[in-house]
C-alpha distance (Angstrom), angle and dihedral (degrees) to the residues before:
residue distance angle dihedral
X1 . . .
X2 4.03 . .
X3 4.08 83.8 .
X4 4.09 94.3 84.2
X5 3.55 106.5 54.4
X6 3.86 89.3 45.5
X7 3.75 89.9 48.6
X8 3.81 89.4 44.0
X9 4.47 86.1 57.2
X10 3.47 87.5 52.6
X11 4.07 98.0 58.5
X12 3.36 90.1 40.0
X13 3.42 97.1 63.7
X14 3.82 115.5 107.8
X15 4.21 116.6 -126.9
X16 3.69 132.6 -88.4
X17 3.48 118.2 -99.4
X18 4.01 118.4 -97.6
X19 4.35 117.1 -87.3
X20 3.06 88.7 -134.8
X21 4.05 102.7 60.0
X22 3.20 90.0 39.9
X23 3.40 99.3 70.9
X24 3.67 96.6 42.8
X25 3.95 87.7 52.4
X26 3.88 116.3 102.8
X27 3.79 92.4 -171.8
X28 3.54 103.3 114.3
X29 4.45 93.8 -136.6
X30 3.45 77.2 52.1
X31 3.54 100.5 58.1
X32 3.71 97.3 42.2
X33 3.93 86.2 51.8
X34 3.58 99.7 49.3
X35 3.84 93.1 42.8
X36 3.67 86.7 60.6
X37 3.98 95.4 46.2
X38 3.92 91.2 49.8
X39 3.35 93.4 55.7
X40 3.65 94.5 42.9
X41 4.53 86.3 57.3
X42 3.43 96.9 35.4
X43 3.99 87.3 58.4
X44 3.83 93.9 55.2
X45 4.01 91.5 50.3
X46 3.62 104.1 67.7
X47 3.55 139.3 -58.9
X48 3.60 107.9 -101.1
X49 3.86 87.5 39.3
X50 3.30 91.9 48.1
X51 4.30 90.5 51.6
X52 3.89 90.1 44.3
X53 3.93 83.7 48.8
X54 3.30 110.1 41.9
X55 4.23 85.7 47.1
X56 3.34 88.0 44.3
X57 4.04 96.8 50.0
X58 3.82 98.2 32.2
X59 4.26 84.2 56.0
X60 3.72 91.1 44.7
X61 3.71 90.4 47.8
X62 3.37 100.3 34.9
X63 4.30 82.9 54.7
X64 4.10 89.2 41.9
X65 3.80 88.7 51.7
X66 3.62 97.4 43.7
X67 3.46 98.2 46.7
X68 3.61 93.7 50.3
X69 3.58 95.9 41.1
X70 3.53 85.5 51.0
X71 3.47 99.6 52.9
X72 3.80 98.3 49.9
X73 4.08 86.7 52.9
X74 3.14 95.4 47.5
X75 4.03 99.3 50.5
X76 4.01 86.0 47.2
X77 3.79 101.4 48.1
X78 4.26 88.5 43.1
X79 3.79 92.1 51.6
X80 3.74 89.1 51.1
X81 3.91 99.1 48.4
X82 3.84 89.2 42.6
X83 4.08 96.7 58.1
X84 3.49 117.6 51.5
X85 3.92 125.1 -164.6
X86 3.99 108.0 -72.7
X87 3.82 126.1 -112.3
X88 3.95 98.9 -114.1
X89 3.93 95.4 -175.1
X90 4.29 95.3 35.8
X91 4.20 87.3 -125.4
X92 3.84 92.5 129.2
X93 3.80 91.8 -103.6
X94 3.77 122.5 103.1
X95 3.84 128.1 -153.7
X96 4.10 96.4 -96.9
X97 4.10 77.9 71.8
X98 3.82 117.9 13.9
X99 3.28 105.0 88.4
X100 4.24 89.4 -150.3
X101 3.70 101.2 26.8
X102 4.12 87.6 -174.3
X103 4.05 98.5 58.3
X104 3.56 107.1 74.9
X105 3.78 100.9 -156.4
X106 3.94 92.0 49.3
X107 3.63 105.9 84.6
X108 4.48 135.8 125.0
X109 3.42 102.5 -63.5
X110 4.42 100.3 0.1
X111 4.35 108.7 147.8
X112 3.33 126.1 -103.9
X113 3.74 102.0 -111.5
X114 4.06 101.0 165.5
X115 3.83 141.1 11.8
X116 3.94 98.1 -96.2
X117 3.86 92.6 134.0
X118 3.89 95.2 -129.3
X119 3.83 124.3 123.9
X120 3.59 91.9 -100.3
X121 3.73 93.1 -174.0
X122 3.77 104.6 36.9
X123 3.69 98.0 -115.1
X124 3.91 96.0 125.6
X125 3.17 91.0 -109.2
X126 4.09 138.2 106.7
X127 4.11 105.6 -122.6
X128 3.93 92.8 -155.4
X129 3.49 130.9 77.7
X130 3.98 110.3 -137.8
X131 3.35 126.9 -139.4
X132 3.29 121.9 -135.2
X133 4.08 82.8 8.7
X134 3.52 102.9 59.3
X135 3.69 100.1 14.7
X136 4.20 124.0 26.7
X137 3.77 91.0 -133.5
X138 4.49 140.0 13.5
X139 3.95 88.4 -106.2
X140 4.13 94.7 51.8
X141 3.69 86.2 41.8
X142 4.24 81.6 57.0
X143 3.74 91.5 53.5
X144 3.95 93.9 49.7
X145 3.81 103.8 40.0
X146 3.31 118.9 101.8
X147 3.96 132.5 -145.5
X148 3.74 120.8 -41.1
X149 4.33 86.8 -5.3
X150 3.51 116.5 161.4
X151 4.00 108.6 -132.3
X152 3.89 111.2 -143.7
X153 4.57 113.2 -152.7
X154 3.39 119.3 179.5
X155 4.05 123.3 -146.4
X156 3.46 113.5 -47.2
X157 3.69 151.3 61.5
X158 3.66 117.3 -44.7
X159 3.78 133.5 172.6
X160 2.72 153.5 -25.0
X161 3.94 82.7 -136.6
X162 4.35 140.2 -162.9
X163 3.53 109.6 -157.0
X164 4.22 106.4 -154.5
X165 3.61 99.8 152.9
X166 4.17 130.2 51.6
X167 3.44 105.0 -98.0
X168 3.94 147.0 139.7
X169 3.78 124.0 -115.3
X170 4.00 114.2 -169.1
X171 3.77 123.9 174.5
X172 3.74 99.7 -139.5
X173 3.32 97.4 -154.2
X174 3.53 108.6 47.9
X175 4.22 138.5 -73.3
X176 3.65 79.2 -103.7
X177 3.64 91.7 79.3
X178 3.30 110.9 7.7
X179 3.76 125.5 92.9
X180 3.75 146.3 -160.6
X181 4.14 99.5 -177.8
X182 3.51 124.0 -175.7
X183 3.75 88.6 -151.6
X184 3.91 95.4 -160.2
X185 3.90 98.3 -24.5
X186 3.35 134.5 50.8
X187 3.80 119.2 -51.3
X188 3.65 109.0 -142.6
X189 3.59 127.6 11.4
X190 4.14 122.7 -175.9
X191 3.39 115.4 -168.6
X192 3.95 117.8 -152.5
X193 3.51 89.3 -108.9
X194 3.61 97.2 72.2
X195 4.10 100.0 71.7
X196 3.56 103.2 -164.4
X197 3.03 126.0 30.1
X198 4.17 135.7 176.4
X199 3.73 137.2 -163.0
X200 3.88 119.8 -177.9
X201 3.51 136.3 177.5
X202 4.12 105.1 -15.4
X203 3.88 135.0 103.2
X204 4.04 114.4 -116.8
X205 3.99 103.4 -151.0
X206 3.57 147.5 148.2
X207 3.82 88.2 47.0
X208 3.96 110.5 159.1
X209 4.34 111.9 -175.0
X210 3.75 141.9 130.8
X211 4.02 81.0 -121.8
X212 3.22 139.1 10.0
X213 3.99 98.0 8.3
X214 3.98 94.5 164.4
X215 3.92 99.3 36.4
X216 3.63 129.3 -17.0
X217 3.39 115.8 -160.8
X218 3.93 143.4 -170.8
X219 3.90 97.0 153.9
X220 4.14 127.8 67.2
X221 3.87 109.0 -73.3
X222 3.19 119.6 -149.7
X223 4.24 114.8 -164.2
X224 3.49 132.0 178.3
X225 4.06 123.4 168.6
X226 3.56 95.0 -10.7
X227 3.65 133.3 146.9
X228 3.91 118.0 -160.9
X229 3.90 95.7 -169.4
X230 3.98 136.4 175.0
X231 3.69 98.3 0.9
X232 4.10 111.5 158.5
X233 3.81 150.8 -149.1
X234 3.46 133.5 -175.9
X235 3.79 98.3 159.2
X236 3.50 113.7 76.7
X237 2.94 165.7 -88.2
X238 3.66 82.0 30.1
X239 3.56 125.2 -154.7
X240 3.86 124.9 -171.8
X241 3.79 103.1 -10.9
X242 3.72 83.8 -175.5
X243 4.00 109.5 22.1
X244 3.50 128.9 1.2
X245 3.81 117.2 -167.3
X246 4.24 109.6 -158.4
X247 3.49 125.1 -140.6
X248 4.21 103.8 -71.6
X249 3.78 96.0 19.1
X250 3.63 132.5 122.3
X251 3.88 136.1 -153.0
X252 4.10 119.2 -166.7
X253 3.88 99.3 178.5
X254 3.47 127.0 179.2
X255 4.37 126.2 -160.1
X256 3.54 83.9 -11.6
X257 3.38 120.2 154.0
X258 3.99 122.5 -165.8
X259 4.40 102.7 -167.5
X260 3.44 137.4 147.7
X261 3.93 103.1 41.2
X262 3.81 116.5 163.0
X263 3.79 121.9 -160.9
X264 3.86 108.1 177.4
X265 4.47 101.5 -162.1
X266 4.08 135.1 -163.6
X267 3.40 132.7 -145.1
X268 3.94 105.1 -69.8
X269 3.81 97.6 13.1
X270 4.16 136.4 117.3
X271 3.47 142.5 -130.4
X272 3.34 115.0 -172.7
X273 3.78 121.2 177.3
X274 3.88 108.7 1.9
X275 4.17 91.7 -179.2
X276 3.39 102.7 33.9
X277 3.71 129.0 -16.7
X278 3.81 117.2 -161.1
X279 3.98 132.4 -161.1
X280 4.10 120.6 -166.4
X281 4.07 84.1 -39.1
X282 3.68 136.4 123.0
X283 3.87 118.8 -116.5
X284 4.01 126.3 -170.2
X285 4.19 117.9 -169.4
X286 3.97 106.2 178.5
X287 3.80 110.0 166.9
X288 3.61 92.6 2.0
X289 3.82 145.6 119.5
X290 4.17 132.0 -158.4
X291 4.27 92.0 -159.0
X292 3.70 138.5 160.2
X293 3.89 96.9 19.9
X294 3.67 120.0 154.4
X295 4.14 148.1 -164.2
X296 3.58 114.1 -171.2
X297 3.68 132.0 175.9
X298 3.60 107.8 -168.1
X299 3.64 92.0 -165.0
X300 4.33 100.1 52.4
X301 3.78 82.8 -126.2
X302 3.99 119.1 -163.2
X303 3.52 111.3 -92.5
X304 3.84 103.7 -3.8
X305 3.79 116.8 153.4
X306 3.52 144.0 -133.8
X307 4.06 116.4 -166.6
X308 3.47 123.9 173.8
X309 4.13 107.4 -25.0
X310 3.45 87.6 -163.1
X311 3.57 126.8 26.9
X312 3.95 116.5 -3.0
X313 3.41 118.6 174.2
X314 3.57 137.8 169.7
X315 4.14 124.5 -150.0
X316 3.61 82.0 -20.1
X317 3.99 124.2 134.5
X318 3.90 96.6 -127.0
X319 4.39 110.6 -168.8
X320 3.88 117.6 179.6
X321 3.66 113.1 177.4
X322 3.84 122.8 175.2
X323 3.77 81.6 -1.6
X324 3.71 141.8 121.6
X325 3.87 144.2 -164.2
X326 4.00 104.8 -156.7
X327 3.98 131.6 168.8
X328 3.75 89.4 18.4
X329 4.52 103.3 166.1
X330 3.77 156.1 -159.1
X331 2.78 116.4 179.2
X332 4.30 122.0 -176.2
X333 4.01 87.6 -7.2
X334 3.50 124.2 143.5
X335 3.76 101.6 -138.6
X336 3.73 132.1 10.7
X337 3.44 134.5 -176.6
X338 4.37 131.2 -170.0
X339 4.09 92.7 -8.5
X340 3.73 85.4 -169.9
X341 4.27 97.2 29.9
X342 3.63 134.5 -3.5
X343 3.84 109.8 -178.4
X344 3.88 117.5 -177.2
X345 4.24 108.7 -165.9
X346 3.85 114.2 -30.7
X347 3.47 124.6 79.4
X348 3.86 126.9 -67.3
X349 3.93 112.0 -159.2
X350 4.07 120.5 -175.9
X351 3.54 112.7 -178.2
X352 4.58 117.0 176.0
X353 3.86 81.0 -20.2
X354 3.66 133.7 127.4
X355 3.88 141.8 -157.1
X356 3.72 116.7 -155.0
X357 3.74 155.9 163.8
X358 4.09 81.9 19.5
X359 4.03 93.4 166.9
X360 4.16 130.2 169.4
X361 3.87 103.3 -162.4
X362 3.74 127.7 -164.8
X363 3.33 124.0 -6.3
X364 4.35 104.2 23.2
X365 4.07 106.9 145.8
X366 3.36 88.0 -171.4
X367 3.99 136.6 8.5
X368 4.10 126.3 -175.2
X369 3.75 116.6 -178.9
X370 4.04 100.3 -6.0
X371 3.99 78.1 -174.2
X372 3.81 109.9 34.8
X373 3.89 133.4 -4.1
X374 3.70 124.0 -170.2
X375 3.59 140.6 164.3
X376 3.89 96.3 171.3
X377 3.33 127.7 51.2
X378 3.23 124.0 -40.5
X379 4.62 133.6 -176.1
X380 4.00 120.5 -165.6
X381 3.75 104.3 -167.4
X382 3.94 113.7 170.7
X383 3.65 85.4 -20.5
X384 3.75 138.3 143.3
X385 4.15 140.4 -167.0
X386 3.72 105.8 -162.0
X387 4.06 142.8 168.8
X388 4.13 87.0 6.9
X389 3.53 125.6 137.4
X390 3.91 143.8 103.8
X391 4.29 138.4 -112.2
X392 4.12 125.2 -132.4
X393 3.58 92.2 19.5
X394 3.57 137.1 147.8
X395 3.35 105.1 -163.5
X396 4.38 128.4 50.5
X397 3.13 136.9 -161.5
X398 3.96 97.2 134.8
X399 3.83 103.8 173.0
X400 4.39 106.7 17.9
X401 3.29 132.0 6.6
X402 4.16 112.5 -165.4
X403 3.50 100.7 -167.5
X404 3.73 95.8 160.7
X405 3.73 149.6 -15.9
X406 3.98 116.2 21.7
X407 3.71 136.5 -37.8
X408 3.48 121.0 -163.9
X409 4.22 120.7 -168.2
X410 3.69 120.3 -179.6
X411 3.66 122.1 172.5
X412 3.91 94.1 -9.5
X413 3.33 136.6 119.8
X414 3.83 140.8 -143.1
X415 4.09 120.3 -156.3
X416 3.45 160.7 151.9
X417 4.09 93.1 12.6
X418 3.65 108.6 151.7
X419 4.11 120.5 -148.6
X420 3.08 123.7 -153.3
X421 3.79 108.9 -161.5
X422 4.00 114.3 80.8
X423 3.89 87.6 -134.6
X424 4.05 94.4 66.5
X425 3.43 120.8 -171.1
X426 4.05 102.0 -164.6
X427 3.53 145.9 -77.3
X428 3.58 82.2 -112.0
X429 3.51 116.8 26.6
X430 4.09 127.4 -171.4
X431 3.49 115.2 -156.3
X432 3.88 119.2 -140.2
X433 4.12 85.5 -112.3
X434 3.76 94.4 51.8
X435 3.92 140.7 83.4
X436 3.68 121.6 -146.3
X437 3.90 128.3 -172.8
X438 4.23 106.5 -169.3
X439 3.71 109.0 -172.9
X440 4.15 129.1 173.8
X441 4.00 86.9 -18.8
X442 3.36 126.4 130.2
X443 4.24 127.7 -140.0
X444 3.47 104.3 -171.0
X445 4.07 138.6 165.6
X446 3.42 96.7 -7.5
X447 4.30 97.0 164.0
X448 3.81 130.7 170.8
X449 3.69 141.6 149.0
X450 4.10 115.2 -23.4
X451 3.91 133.2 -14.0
X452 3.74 107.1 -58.9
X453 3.91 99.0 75.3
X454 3.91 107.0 152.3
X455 3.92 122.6 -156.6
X456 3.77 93.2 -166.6
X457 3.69 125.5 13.6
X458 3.89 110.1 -169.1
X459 3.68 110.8 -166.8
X460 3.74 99.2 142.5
X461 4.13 118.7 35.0
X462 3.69 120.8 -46.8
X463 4.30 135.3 -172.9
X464 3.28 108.0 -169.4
X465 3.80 124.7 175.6
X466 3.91 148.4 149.1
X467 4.24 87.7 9.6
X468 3.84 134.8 110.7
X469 3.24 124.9 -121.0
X470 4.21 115.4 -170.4
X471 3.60 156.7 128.7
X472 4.30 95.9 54.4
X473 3.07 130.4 114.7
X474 3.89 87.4 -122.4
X475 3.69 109.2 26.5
X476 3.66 93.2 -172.2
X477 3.93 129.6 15.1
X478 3.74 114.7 -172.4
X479 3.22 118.8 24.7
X480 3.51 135.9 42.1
X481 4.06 114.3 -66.9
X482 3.34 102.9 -96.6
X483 3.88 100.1 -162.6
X484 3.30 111.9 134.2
X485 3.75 100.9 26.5
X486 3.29 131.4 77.8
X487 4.47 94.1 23.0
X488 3.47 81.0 -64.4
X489 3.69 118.7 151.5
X490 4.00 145.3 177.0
X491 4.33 105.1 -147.0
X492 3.49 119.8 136.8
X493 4.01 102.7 -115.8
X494 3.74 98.4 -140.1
X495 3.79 95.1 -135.7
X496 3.79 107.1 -160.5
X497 3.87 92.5 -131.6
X498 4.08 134.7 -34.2
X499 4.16 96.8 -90.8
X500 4.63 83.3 51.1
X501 4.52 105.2 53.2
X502 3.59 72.0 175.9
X503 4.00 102.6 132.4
X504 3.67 123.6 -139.5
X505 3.99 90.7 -170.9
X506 3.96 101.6 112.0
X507 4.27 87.7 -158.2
X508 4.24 83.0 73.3
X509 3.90 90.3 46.3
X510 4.30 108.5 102.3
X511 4.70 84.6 -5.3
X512 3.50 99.4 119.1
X513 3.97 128.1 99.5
X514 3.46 101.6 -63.4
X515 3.61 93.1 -143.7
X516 3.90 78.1 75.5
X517 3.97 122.3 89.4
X518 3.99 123.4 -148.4
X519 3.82 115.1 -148.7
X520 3.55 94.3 -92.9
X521 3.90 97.5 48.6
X522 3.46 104.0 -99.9
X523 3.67 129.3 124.2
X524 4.33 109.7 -75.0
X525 3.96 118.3 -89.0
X526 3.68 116.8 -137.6
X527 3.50 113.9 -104.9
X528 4.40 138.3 23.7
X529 3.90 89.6 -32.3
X530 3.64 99.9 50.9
X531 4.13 123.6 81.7
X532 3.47 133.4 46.3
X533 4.03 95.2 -73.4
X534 3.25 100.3 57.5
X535 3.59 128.5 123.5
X536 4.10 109.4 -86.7
């Protein structure tokens, strides 16, 4: 009874395929079908046909299926080895070993430019240390961190801090609100055994020191959009209210901006350096200013003294580019000297900077260089001294006082410095000890109390050639007037206003040496938009 259904499979069972195709058939199912149907005939011929066949057809097949088989493996495994995995984010790195193939600046071995707590460099492993997540406070996170380790602080009020070790310290979210404070003391100390050292995008404040209240520092300082602000001293001499740079340290700081220092003075006592005060060290402000620092002695004490609001140094080399010290103050000392910079040896370098609104007020015996003192050496390159100058004194010097060694301005431009002593001793004044070369620079309506205002007092030896010099009552004191000779002229400039020494006077336009190149080419303009450095 089980017979009928089984013999009813069996008819309904659809054909072979035909020999014949099958052997002409590339398909691979084809192949292995036809292989097994040849065999199958060649069986029921005879036997020695069926031998010779069945070699014959399993050889040919065997060769058919190999070939083809071979072929299609081949073309797969070629195409694979020939295109390797693209570079999504173009940063050299493909996907087999950047571990976030659409972030350009993550990639095997990329720096670690910012606290954004990603493995930057694909290493597995976070570069920043995290405070309060991988240390409870800043100063634990400075006994953990190793080499070179960029320290991450949220918003807040942190330290005061000592820096031993070469690290980076980054407020994460912002200077705005984030805080190193020196809450009484001083705020951040780095000692010269910490190398390296980095501070990014915080405020240092509320430091209170004889030096160095803000930062002191005897290691290599790294800055970058910082503000050290409202740091104070009333226990002098004060040194570096805001930064002090030791003897063999360096600074290299970047849109920083060093404001707000208060030195409160006696009778007798010094202030030297209210910004930044440097000693046989190297300082570099790009982008920066050193601005509304102050020394005031409330009671116009005998013999009290102002040096160098701003930025004193001493055999330091001293480079501001793109940078400028501003609002820099005395106010009731005796004696003042370079408000805005007082450099003593070394080398002072301004570069498309400016010093400004350098004033001594009330009280000043005597004043020399309310805008820039120097005795070293000292380069004006598309630079200006502007609106500086002092009341009740005896002494002048309003814009720059040359007291020694060289001073060389190109392109620059002093005035609109006011002096107010009767017996003036120039906007720029040239000691009988110091050098000064004055090229394609203009000193113009410098003014001040009475009719004996000097724009250039040359009492030691002065070159001066393709510049104006106008709007004093003395132009030149000295030497013989050298307008007319040398390109030199007498026009008043027409500056648009005293933040813009951009002249409007078209006899300055293409007047400089003409061995001198402006940016586009032409032949130099006299003053801070002439030359080849000046701003495009």
């Amino acid at each position: 009874m089980r017979l009928l259904p089984l013999l009813l499979l069996l008819t309904a069972c659809p054909p072979g395929p035909d020999p014949t195709e099958a052997d002409t058939d590339t398909d691979t199912d084809a192949d292995a079908d036809s292989d097994a149907d040849t065999d199958s005939d060649s069986d029921t011929d005879a036997d020695t046909d069926a031998d010779t066949d069945t070699d014959t057809d399993a050889d040919t097949d065997a060769d058919t299926d190999a070939d083809s088989d071979t072929d299609t493996d081949a073309d797969t495994d070629t195409d694979a080895d020939t295109d390797p995995p693209e570079d999504l984010d173009g940063d050299g790195f493909d996907a087999s070993v950047d571990c976030n193939d659409l972030a350009p600046t993550i990639f095997p071995g990329a720096p670690d430019t910012h606290c954004d707590l990603l493995d930057t460099d694909c290493d597995g492993f976070l570069e920043e240390l995290r405070v309060p997540g991988d240390a409870a406070t800043l100063q634990d996170a400075l006994l953990v961190a190793t080499a070179g380790q960029r320290i991450c602080i949220p918003a807040g009020d942190h330290g005061p801090v000592v820096i031993a070790s070469s690290v980076i310290i980054e407020g994460q979210d912002g200077r705005a609100s984030t805080f190193l404070s020196g809450s009484g003391g001083r705020a951040v100390d780095v000692l010269a055994s910490a190398g390296e050292v980095g501070l990014r995008r915080l405020t240092v404040r509320q430091g209170h020191a004889d030096a160095g209240a803000g930062v002191r520092n005897a290691g290599i300082l790294e800055g970058y959009d910082v503000w050290i602000d409202g740091n104070t001293c009333d226990t002098p001499p004060c040194r570096g209210t805001g930064l002090q740079l030791l003897a063999g340290s360096s600074a290299s700081l970047d849109f920083v901006h060093v404001l707000n220092g208060v030195v409160t003075v006696q009778a007798g006592e010094l202030a030297e350096g209210v910004g930044i005060h440097a000693t046989d060290a190297t300082l570099v402000l790009t982008n920066g200013s050193v601005i509304l620092n102050d020394v005031t002695d409330a009671g116009q004490g005998v013999a009290s003294r102002a040096e160098g609001v701003g930025i004193w140094a001493s055999g330091s080399t001293v480079t501001l580019v793109d940078s400028s010290l501003r609002d820099n103050t005395s106010h009731g000392v005796d004696e003042a000297q370079g408000l805005g910079l007082r450099a003593t040896g070394g080398t002072s370098t301004l570069t498309r900077s400016y010093v400004s609104d350098s004033f001594a007020n009330l009280g000043v015996d005597r004043l020399e260089g309310a805008g820039i003192w120097s005795d070293g050496t000292l380069v004006l390159t598309n630079a200006y001294v502007n609106n500086g100058g002092g009341l009740n004194n005896t002494g002048g010097g309003t814009g720059i006082w040359v007291a020694g060694g060289t001073a060389t301005l190109e392109n620059s431009a002093v005035y609109s410095n006011y002096d107010g002593n009767p017996a003036n001793e120039g906007a720029v004044h040239v000691a009988a000890a110091a050098t000064a070369t004055i090229r394609n620079t203009d000193i113009s309506d410098n003014d001040g109390f009475g009719s004996a205002v000097v724009g250039l007092d040359a009492e030691g030896t002065v070159t001066l050639t393709y510049s104006n010099v106008w709007g004093q009552d003395i132009d030149v004191q000295g030497l013989a007037s050298p307008i007319g000779t040398d390109g030199n002229l007498s026009v008043d400039p027409l500056y648009v206003g005293l933040r813009d020494p951009t002249p409007q006077e078209p006899a300055l336009f293409d007047a400089g040496d003409p061995a001198v190149l402006d940016t586009d080419g032409s032949r130099s303009d006299i003053g801070v938009r002439g030359g080849p450095d000046a701003t495009p």
